[in-house]
BABALO-945794 format. One record per residue: residue number from 1; residue in one letter; x, y, z of N, C-alpha, C in turn. Coordinates in steps of 0.1 Angstrom, whole numbers, plus 5000, padded with zeros to 4 digits. Atoms other than C-alpha are relative to their C-alpha. Layout:
tigu drengu nx ny nz cax cay caz cx cy cz
NUM A X Y Z X Y Z X Y Z
...
//
This chain:
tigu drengu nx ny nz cax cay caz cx cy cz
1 X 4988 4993 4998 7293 5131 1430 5008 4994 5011
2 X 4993 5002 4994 7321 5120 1447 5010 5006 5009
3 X 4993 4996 4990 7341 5132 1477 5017 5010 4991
4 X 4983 4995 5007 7375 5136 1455 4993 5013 4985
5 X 5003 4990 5010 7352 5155 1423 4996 5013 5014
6 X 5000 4985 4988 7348 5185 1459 5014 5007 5000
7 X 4990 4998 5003 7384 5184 1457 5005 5007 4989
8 X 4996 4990 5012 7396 5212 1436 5015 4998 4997
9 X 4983 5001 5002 7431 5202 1421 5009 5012 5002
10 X 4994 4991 5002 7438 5235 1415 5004 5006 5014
11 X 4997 5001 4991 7438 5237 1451 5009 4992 5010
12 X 4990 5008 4993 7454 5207 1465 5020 5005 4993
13 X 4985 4992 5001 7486 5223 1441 5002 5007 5010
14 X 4997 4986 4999 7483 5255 1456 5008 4997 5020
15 X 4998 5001 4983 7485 5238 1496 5010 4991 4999
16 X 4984 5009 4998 7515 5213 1487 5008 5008 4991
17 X 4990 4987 4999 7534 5244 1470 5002 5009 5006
18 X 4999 4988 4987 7528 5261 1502 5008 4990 5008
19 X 4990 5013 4992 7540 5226 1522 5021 5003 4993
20 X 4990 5003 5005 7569 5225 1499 5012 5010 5000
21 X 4993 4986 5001 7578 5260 1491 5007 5000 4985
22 X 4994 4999 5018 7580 5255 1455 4987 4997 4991
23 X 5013 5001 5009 7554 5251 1426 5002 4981 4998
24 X 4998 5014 4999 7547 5215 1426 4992 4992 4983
25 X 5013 5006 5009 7523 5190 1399 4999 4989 5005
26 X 5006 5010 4996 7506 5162 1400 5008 4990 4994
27 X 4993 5010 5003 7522 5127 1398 4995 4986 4996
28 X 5006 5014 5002 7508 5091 1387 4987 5003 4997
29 X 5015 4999 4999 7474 5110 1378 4994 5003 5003
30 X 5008 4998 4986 7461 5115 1408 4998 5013 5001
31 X 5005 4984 4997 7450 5153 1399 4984 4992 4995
32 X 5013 5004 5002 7424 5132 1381 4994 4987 5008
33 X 5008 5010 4994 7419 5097 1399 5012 5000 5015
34 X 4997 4998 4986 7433 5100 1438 4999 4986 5002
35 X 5000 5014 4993 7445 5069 1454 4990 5003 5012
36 X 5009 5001 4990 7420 5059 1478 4997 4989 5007
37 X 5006 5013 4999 7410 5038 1503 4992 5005 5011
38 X 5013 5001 4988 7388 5034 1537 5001 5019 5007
39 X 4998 4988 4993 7399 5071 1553 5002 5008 4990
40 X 4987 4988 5008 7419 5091 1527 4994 4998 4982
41 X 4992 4996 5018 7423 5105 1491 5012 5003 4999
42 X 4988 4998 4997 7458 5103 1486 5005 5004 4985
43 X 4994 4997 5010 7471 5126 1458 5019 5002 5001
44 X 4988 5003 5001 7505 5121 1449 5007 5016 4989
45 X 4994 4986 5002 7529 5155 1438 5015 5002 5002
46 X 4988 4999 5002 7561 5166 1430 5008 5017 4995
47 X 4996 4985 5001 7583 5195 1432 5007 5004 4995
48 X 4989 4994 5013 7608 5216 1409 5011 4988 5003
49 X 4988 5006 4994 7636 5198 1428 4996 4982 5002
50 X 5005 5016 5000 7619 5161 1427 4997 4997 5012
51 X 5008 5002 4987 7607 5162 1461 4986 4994 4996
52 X 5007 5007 5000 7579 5137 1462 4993 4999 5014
53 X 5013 5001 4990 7547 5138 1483 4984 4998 4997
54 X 5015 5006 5000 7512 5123 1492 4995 5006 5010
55 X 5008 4992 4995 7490 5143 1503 4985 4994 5004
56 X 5008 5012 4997 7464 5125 1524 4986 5011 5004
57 X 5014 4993 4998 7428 5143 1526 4987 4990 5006
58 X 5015 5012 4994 7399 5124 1547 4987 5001 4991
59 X 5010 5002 5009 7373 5112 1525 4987 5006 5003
60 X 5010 4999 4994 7347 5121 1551 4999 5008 5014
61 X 5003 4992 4986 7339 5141 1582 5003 4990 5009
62 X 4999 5009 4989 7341 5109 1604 5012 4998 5007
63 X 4985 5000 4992 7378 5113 1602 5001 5014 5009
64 X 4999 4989 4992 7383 5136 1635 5017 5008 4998
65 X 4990 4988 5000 7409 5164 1641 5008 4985 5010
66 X 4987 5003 4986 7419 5140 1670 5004 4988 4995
67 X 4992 5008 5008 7424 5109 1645 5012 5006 4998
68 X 4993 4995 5003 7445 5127 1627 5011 5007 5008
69 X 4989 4993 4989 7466 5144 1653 5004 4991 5009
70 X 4999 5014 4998 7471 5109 1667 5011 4995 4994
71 X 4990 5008 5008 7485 5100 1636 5014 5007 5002
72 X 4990 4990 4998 7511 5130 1636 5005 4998 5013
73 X 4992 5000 4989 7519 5123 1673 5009 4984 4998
74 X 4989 5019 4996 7529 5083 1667 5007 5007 4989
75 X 4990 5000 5013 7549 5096 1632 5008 5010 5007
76 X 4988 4990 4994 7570 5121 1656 5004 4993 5006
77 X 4995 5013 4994 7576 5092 1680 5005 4991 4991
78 X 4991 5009 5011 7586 5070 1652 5011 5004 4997
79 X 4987 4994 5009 7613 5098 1637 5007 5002 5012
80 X 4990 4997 4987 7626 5106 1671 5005 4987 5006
81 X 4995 5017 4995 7631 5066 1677 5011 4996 4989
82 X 4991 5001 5014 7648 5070 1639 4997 4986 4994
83 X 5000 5011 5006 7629 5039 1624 4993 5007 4990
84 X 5000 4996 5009 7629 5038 1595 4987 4986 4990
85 X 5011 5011 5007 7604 5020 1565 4990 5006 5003
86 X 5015 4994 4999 7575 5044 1576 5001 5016 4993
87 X 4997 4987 5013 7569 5075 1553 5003 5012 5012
88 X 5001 4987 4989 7580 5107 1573 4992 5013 5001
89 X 5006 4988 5003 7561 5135 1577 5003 5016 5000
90 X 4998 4990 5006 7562 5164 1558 4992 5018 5005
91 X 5009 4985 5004 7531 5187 1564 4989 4996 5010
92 X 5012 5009 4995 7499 5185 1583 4992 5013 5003
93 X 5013 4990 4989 7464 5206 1596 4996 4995 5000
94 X 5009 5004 4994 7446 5197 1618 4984 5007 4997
95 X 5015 4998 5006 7416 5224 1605 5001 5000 4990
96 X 5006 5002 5014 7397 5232 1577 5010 5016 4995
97 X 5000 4989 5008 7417 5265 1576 5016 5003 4991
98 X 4995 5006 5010 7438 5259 1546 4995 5004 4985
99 X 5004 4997 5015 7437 5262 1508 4990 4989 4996
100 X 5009 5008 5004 7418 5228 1509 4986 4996 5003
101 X 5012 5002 4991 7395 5236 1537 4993 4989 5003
102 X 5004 5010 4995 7399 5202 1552 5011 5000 5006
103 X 4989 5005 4991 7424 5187 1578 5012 4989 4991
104 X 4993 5008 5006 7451 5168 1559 5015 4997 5011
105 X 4991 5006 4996 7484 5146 1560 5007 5006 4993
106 X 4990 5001 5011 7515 5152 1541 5012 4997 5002
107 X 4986 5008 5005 7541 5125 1537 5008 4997 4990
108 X 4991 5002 5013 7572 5117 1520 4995 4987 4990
109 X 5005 5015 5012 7562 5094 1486 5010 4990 5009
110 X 4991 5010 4994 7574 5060 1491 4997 4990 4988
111 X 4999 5009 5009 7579 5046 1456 5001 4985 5000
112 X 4996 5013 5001 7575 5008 1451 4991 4992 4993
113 X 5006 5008 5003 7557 4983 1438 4991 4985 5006
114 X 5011 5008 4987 7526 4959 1450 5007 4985 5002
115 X 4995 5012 4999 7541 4927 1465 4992 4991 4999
116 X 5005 5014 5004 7535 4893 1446 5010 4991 5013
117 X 4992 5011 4995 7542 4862 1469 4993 4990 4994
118 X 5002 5014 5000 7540 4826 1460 5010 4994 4999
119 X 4989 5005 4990 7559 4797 1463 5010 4997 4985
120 X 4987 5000 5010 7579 4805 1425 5000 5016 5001
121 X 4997 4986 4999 7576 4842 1434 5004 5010 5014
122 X 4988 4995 5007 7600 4861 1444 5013 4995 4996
123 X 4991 5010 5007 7621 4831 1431 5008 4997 5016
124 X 4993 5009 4991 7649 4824 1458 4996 5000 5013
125 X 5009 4999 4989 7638 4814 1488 5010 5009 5012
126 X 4994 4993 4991 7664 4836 1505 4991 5016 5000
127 X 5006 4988 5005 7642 4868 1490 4986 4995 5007
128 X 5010 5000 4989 7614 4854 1510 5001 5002 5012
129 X 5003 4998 4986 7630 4854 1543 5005 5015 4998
130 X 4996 4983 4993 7644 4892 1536 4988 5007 4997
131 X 5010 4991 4996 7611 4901 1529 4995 5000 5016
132 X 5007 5003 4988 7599 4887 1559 5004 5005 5016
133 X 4991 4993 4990 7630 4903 1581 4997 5013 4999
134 X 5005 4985 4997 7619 4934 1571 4990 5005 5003
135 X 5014 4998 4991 7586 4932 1580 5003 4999 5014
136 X 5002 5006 4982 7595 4919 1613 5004 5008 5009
137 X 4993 4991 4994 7618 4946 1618 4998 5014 5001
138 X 5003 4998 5001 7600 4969 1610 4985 5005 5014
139 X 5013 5002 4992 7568 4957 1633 5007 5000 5011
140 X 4996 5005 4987 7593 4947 1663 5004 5019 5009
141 X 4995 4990 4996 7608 4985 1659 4987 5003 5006
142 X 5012 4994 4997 7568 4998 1661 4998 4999 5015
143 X 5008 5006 4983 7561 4978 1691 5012 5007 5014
144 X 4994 4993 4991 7591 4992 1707 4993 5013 5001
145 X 5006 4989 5001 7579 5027 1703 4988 4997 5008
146 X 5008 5004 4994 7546 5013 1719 5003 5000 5016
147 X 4999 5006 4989 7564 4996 1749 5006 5010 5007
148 X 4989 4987 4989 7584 5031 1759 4990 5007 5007
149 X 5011 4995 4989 7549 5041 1771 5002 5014 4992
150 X 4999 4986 5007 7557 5073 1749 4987 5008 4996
151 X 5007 4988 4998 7536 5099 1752 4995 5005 4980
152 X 4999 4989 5012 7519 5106 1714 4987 5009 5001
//
């Protein structure tokens, strides 16, 4: 049995219709298979009004209250710096006491698609360097946030 079959769907609705404040469902699946990777189950959900959200659940106990409250202090420093390209946050507990009786995330979706590179993909080579500006700008905004010594 796996971490995500503990996960009661019927519950992760019921705690991102309480996030939202509307009755939500499930989006790309993920009532039945949850994006997943090293930390997280990340069910994906949507609400009457098309509000889109990922709802991030720790796979395992290892992830602490003070990870996670970590994460929520650098993504409030992020929005109060106003950079942008990182999902904003929507929702969060830090306990178990909740509809899902676990500590979760809950950010805004961030629709897109997995990036192919090579050297005939994404065809002009001008579309390589604006990928590359936007990573950069992206990472240079981060590191500012970093360098202000800000408090998360």
């Amino acid at each position: 049995m796996t971490m995500s079959d503990l996960i009661e769907s019927a519950l992760v609705l019921k705690e991102a219709s309480f996030i939202l404040g509307s009755s939500c469902h499930f989006i790309l699946d993920t009532d039945k298979k949850p994006f997943h990777g090293g930390e997280c189950f990340v069910f994906a959900l949507e609400d009457e009004v098309n509000t889109r959200i990922a709802l991030r659940i720790p796979r395992s106990d290892w992830v602490s209250a003070q990870q996670i409250e970590a994460e929520i202090n650098l993504r409030k420093a992020i929005r109060r710096e106003n950079i942008n390209g990182v999902q904003e946050l929507v929702g969060f507990s830090l306990s178990c006491k909740n509809h899902l009786g676990s500590p979760y995330l809950a950010l805004r979706w961030a629709d897109g698609v997995p990036l192919e590179w090579s050297t005939i993909y994404p065809g002009e080579q001008n579309s390589h360097r604006d990928i590359i500006r936007a990573v950069a700008k992206v990472v240079v905004d981060l590191l500012a946030v970093q360098k202000l010594g800000m408090q998360f």
